[in-house]
N, CA, C and O atoms as a CHARMM CRD file, in Angstrom:
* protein
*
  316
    1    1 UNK  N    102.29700 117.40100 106.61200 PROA 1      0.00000
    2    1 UNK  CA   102.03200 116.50700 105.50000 PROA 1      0.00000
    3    1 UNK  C    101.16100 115.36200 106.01800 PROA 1      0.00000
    4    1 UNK  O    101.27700 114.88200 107.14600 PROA 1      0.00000
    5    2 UNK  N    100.16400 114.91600 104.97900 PROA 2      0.00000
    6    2 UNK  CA    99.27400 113.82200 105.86500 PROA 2      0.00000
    7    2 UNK  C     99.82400 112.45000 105.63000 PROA 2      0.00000
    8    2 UNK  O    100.71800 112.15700 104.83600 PROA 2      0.00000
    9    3 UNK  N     99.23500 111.73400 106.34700 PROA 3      0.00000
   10    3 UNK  CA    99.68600 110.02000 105.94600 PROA 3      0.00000
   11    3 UNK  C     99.82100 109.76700 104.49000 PROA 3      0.00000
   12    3 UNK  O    100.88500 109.32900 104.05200 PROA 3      0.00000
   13    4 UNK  N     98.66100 110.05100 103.59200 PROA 4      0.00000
   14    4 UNK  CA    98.15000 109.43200 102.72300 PROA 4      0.00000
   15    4 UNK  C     98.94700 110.47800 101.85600 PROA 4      0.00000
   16    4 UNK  O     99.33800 109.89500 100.84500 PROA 4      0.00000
   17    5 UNK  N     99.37000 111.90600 101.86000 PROA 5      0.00000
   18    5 UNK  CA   100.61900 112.15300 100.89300 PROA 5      0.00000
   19    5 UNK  C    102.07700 111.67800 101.07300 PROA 5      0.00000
   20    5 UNK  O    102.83700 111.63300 100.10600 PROA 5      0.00000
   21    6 UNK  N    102.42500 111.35900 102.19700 PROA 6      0.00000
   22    6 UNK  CA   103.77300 110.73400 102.72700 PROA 6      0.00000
   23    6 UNK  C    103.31700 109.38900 102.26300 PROA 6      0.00000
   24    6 UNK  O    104.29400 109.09000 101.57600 PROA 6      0.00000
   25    7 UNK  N    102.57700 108.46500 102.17700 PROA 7      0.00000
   26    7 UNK  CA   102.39200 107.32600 101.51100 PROA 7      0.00000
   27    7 UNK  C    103.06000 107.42700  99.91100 PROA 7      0.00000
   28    7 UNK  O    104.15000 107.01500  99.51200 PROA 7      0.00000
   29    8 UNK  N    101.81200 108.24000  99.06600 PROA 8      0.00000
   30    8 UNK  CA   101.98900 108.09300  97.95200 PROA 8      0.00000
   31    8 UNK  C    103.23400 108.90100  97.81300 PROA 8      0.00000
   32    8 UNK  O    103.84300 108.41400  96.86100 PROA 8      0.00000
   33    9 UNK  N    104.05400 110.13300  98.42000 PROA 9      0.00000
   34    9 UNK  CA   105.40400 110.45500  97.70400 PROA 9      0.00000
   35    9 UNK  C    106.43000 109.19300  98.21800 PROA 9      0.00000
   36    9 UNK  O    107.37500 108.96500  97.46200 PROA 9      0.00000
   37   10 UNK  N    106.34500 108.56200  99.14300 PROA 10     0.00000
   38   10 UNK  CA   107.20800 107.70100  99.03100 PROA 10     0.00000
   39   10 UNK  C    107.00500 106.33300  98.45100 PROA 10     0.00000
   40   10 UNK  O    107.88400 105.48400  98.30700 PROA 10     0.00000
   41   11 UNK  N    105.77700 106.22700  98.14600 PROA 11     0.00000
   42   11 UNK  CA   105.54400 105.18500  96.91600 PROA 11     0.00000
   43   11 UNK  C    106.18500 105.19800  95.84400 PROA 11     0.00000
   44   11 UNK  O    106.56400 104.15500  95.31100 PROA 11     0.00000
   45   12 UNK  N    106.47300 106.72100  95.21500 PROA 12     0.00000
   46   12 UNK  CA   106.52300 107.00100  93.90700 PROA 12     0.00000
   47   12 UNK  C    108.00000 106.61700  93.90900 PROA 12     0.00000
   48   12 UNK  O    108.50500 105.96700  92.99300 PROA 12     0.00000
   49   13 UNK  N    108.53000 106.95700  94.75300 PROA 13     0.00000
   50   13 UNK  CA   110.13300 106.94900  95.15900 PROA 13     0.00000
   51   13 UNK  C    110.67500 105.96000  94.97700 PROA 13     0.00000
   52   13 UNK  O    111.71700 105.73300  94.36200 PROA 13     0.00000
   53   14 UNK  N    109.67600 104.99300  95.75300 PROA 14     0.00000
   54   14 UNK  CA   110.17200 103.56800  95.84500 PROA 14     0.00000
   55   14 UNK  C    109.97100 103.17800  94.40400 PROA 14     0.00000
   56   14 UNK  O    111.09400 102.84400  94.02400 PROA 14     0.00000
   57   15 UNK  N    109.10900 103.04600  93.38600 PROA 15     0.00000
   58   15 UNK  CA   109.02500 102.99300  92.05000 PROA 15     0.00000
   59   15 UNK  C    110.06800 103.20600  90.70800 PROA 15     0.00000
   60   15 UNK  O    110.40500 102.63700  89.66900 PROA 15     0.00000
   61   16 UNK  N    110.41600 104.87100  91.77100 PROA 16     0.00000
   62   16 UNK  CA   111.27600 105.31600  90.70300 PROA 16     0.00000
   63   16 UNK  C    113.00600 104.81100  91.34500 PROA 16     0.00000
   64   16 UNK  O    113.90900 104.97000  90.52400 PROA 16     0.00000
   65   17 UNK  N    113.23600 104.48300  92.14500 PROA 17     0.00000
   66   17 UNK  CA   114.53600 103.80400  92.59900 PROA 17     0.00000
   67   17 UNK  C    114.20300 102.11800  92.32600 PROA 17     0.00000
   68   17 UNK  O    115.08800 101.39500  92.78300 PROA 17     0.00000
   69   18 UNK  N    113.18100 101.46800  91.72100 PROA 18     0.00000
   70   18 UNK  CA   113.16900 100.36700  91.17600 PROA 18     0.00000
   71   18 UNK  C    113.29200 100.35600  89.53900 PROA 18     0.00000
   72   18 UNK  O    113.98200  99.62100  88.83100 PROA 18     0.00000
   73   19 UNK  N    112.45200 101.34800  89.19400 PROA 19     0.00000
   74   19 UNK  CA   113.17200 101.51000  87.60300 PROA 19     0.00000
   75   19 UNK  C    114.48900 101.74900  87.43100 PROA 19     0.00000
   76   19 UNK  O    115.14700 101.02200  86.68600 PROA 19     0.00000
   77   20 UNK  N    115.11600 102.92000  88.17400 PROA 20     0.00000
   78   20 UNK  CA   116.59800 103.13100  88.26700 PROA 20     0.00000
   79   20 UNK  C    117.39200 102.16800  88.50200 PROA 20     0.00000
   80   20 UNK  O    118.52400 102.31200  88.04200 PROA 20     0.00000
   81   21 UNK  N    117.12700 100.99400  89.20800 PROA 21     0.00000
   82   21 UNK  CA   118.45800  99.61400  89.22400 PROA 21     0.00000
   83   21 UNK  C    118.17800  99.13700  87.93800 PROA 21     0.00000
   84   21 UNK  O    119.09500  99.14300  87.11700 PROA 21     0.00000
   85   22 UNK  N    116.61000  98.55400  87.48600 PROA 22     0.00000
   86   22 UNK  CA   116.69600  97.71500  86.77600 PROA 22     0.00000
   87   22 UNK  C    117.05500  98.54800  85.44000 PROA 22     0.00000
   88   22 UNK  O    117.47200  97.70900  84.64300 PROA 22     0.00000
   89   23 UNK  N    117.08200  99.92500  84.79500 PROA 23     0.00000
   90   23 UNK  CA   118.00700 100.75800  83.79300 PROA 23     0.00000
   91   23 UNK  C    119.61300 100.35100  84.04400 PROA 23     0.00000
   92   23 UNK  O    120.36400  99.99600  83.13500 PROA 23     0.00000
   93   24 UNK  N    119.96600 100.46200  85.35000 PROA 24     0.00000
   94   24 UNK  CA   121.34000 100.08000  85.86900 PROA 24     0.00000
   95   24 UNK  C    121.94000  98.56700  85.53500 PROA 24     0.00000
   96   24 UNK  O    123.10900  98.18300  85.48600 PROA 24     0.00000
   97   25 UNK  N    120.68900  97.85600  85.32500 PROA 25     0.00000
   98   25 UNK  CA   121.62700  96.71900  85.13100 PROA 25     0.00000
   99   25 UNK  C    121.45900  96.08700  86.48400 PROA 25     0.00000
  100   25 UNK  O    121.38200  94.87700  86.26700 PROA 25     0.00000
  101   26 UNK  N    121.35500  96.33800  87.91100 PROA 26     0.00000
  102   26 UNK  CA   121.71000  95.96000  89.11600 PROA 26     0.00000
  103   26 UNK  C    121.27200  94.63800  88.70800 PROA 26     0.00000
  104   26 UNK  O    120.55100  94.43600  87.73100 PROA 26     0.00000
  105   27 UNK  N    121.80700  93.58600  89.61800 PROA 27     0.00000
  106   27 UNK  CA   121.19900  92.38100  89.64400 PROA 27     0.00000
  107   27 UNK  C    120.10800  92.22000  90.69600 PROA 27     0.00000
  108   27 UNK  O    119.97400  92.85400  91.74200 PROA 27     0.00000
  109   28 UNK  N    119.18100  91.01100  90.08300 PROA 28     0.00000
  110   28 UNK  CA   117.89500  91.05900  90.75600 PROA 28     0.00000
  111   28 UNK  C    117.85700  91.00300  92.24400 PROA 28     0.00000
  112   28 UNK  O    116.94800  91.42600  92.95800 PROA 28     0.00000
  113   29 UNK  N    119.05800  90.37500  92.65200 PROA 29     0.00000
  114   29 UNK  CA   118.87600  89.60300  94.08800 PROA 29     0.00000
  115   29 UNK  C    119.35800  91.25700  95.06300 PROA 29     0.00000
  116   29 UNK  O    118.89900  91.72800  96.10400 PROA 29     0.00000
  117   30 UNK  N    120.44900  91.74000  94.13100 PROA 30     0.00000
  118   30 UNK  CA   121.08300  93.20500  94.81700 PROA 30     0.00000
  119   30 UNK  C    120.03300  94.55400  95.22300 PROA 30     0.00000
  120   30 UNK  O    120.10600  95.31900  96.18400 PROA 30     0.00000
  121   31 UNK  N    118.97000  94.50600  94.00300 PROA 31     0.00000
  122   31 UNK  CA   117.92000  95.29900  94.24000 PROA 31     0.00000
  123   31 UNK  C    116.71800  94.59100  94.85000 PROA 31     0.00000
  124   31 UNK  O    115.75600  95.34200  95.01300 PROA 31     0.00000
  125   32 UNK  N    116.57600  93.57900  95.15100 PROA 32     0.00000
  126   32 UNK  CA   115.38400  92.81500  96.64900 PROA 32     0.00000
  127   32 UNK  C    116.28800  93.70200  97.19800 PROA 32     0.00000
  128   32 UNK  O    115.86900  94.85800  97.13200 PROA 32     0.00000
  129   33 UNK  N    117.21200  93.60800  97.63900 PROA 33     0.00000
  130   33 UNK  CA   117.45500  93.77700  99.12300 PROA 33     0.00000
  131   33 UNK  C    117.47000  95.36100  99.52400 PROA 33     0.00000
  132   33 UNK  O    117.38500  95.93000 100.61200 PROA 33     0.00000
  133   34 UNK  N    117.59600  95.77200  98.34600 PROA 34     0.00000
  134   34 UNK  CA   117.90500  97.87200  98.30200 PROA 34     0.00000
  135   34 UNK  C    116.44900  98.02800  98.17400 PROA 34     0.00000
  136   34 UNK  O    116.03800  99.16000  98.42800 PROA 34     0.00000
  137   35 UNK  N    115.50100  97.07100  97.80700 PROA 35     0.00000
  138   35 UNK  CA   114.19800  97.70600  97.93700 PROA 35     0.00000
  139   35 UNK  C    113.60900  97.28900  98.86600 PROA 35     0.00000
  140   35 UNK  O    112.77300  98.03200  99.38100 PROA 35     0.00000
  141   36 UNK  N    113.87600  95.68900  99.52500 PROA 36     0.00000
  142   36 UNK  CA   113.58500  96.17900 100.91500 PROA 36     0.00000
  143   36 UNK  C    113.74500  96.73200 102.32700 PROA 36     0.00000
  144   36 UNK  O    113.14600  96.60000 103.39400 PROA 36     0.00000
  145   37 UNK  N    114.88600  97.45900 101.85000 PROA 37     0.00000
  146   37 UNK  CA   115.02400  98.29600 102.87800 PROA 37     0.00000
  147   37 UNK  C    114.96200  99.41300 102.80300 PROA 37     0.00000
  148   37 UNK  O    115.35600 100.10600 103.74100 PROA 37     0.00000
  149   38 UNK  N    114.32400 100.09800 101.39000 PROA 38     0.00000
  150   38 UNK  CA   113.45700 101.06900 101.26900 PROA 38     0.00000
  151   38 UNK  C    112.13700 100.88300 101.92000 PROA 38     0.00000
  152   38 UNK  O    111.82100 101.44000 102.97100 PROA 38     0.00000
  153   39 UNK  N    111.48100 100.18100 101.33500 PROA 39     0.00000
  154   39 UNK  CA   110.24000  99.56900 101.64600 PROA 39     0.00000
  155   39 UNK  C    109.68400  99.54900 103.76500 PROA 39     0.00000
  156   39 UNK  O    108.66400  99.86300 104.37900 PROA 39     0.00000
  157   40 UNK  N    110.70100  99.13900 104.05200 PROA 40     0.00000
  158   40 UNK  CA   110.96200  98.76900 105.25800 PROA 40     0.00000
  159   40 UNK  C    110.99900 100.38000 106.31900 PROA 40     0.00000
  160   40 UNK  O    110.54100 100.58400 107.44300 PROA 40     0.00000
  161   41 UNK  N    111.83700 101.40300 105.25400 PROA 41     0.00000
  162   41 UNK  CA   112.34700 102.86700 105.37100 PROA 41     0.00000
  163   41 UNK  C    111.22100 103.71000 105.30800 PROA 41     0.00000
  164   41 UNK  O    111.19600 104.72800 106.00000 PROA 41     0.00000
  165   42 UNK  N    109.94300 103.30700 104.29100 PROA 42     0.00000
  166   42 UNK  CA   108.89500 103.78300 104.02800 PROA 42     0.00000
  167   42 UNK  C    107.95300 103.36000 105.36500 PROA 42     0.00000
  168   42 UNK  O    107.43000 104.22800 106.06400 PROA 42     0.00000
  169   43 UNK  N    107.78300 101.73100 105.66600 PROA 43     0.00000
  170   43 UNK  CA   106.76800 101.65400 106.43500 PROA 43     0.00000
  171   43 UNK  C    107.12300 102.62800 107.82900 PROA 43     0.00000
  172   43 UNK  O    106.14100 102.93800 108.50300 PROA 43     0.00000
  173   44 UNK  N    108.56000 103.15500 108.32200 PROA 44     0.00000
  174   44 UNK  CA   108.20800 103.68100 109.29500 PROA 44     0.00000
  175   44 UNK  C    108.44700 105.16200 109.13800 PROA 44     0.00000
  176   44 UNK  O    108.36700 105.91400 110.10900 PROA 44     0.00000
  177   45 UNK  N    108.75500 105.61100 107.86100 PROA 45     0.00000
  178   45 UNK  CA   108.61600 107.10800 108.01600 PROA 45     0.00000
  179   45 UNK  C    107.10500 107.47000 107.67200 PROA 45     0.00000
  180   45 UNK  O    106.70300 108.62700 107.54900 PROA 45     0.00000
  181   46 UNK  N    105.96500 105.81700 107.46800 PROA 46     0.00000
  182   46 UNK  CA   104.74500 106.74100 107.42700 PROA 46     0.00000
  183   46 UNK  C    103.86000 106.27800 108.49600 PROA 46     0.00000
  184   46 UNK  O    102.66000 106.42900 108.26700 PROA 46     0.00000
  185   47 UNK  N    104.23200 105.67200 109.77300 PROA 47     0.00000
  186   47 UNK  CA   103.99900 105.68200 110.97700 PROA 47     0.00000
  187   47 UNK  C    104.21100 106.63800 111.82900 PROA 47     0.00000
  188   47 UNK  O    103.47300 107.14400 112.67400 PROA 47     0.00000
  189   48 UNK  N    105.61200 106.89900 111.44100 PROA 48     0.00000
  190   48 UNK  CA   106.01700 107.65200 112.13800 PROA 48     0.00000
  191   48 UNK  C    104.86800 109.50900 111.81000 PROA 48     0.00000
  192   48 UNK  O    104.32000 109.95800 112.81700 PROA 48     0.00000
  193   49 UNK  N    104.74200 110.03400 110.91500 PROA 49     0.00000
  194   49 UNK  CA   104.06000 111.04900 110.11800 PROA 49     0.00000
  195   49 UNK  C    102.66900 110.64400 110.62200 PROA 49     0.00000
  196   49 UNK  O    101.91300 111.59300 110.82400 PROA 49     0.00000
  197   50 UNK  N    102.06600 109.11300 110.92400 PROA 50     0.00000
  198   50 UNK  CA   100.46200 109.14200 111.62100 PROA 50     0.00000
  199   50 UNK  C    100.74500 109.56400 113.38200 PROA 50     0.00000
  200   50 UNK  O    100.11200 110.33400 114.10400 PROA 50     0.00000
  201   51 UNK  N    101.91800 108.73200 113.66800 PROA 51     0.00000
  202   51 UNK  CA   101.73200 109.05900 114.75300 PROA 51     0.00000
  203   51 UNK  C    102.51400 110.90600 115.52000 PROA 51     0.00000
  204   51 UNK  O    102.64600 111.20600 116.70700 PROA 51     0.00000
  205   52 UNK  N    102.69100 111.33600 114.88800 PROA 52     0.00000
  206   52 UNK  CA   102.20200 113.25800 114.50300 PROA 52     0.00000
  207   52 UNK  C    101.58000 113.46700 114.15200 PROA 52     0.00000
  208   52 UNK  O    101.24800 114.57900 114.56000 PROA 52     0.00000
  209   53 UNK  N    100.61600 112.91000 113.08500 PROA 53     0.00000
  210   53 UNK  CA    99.17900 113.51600 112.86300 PROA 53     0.00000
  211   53 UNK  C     98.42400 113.58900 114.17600 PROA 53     0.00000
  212   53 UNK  O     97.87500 114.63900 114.50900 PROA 53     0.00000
  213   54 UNK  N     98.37200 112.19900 115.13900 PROA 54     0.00000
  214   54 UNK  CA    97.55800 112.07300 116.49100 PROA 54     0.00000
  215   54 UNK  C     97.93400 113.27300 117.49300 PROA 54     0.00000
  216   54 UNK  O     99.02000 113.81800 117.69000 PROA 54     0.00000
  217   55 UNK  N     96.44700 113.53900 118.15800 PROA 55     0.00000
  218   55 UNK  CA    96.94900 114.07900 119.89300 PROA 55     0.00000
  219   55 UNK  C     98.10400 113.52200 120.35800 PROA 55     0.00000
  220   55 UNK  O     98.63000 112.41800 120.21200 PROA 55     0.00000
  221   56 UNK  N     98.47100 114.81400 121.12600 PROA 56     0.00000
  222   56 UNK  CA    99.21400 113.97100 121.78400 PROA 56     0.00000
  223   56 UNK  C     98.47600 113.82800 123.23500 PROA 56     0.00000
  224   56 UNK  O     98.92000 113.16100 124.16900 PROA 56     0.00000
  225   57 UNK  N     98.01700 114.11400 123.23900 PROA 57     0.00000
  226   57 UNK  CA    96.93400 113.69100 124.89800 PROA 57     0.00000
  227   57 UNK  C     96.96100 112.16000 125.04200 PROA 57     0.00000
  228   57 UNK  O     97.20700 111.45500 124.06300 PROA 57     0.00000
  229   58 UNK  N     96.70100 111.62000 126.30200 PROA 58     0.00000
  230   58 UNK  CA    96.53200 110.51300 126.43400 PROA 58     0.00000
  231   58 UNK  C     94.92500 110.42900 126.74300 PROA 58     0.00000
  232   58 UNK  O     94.25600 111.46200 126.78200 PROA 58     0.00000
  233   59 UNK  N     94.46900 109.41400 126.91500 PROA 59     0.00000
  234   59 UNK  CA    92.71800 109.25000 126.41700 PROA 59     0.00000
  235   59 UNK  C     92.23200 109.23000 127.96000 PROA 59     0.00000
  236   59 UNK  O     91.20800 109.85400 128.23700 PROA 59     0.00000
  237   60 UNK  N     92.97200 108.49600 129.03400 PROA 60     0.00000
  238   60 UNK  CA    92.78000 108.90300 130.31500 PROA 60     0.00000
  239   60 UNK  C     94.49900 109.39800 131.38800 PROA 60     0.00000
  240   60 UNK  O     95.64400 108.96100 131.27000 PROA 60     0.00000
  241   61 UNK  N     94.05600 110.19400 132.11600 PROA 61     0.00000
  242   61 UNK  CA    95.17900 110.45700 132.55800 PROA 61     0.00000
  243   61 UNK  C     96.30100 109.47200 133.28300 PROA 61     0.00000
  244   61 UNK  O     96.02800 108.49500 133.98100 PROA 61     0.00000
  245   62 UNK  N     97.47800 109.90500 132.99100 PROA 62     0.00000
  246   62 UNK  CA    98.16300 108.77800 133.42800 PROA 62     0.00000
  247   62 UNK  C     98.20700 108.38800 134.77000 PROA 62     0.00000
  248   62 UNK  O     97.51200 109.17400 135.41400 PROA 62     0.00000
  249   63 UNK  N     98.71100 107.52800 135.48900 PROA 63     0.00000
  250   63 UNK  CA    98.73200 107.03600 137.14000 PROA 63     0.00000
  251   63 UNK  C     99.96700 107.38900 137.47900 PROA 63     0.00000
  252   63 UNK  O    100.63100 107.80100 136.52800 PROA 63     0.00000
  253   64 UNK  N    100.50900 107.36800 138.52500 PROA 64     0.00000
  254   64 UNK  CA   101.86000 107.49800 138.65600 PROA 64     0.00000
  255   64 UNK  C    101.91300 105.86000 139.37900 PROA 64     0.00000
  256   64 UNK  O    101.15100 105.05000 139.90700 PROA 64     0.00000
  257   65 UNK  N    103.58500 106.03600 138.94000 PROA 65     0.00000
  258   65 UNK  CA   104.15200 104.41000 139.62300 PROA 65     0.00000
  259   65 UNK  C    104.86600 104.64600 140.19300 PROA 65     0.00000
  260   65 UNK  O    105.56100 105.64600 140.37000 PROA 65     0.00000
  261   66 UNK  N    104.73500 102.96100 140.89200 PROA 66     0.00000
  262   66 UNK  CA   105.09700 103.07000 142.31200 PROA 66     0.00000
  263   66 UNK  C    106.57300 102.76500 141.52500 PROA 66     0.00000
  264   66 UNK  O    106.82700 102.26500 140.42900 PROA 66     0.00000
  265   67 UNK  N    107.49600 103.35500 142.70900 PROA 67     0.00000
  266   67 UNK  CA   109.18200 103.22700 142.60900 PROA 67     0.00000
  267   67 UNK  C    109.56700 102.50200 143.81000 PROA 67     0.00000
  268   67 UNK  O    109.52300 103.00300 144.93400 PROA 67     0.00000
  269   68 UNK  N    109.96300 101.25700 143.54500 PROA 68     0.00000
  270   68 UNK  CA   110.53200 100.17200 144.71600 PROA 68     0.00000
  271   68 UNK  C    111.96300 100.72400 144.83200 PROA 68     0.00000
  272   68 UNK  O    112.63900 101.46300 144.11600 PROA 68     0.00000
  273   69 UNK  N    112.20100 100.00800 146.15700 PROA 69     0.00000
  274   69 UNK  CA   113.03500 101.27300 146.37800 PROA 69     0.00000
  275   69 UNK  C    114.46100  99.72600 146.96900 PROA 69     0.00000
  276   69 UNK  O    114.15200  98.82000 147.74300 PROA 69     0.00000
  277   70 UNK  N    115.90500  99.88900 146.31200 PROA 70     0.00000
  278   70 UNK  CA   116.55500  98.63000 146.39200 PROA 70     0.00000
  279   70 UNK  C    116.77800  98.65000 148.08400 PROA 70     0.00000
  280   70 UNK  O    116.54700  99.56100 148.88000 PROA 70     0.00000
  281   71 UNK  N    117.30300  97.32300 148.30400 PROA 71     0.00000
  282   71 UNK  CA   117.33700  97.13900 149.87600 PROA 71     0.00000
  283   71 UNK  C    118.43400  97.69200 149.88200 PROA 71     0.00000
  284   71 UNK  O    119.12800  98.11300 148.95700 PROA 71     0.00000
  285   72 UNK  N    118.61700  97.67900 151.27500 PROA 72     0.00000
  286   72 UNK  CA   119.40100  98.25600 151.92400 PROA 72     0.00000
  287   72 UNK  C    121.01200  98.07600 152.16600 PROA 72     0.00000
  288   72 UNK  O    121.94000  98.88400 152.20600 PROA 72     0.00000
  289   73 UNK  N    120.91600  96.44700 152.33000 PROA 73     0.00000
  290   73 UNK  CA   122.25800  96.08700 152.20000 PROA 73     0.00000
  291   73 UNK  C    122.24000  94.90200 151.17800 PROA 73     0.00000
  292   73 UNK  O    121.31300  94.09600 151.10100 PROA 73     0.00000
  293   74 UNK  N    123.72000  94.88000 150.15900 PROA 74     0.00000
  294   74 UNK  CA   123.73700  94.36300 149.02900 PROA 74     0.00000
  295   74 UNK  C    123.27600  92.76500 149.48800 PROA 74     0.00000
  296   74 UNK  O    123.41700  92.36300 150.64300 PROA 74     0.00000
  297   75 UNK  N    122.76600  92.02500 148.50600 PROA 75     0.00000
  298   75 UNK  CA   122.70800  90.66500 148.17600 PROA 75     0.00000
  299   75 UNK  C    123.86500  90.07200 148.35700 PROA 75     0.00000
  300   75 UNK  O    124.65500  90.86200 147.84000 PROA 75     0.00000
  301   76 UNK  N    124.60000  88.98800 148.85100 PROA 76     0.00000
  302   76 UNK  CA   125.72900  88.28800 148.47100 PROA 76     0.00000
  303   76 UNK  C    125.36800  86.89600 147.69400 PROA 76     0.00000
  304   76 UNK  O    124.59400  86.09600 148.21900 PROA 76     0.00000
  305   77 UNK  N    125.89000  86.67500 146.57600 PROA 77     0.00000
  306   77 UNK  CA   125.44500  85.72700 145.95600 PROA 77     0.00000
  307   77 UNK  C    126.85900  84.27800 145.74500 PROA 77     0.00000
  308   77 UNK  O    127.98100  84.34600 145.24200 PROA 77     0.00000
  309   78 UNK  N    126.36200  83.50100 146.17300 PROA 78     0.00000
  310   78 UNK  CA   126.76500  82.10800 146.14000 PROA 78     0.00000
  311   78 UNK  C    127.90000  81.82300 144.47100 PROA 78     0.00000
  312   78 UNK  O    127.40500  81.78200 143.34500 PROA 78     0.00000
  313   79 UNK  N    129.20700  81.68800 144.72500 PROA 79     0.00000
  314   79 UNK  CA   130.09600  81.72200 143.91300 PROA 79     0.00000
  315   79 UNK  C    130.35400  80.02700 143.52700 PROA 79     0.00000
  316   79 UNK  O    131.21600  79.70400 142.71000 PROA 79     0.00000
């Protein structure tokens, strides 16, 4: 599915679960908060859907890192 249909079906969603409180009666302050955390639900299930659209390659190859390595005998620290 591309960005831009995962956009608009969860646009519509979000629309139609805002008509559905305010048919319900919900109070205004109860549905802010159920819509923004739809809203919130949307921005990363359509990040999430770009970033699967991308390669997954990286653009240059990675380096390896260095691994420090702990000393040898523990620290004693001042009580």
């Amino acid at each position: 599915m591309s960005v831009d249909s995962t956009a608009a079906t969860l646009t519509g969603r979000i629309d139609a679960l805002a008509a559905a409180l305010r048919a319900a009666g919900v109070p205004p302050e109860r549905s802010a908060g159920l819509l923004a955390a739809a809203a919130a639900a949307t921005m990363h299930a359509v990040m999430l859907s770009a970033l699967l659209d991308e390669p997954l390659q990286p653009e240059r190859p990675l380096e390896p890192v260095a691994v420090i390595e702990p000393p040898a005998a523990p620290i004693s620290l001042a009580a």
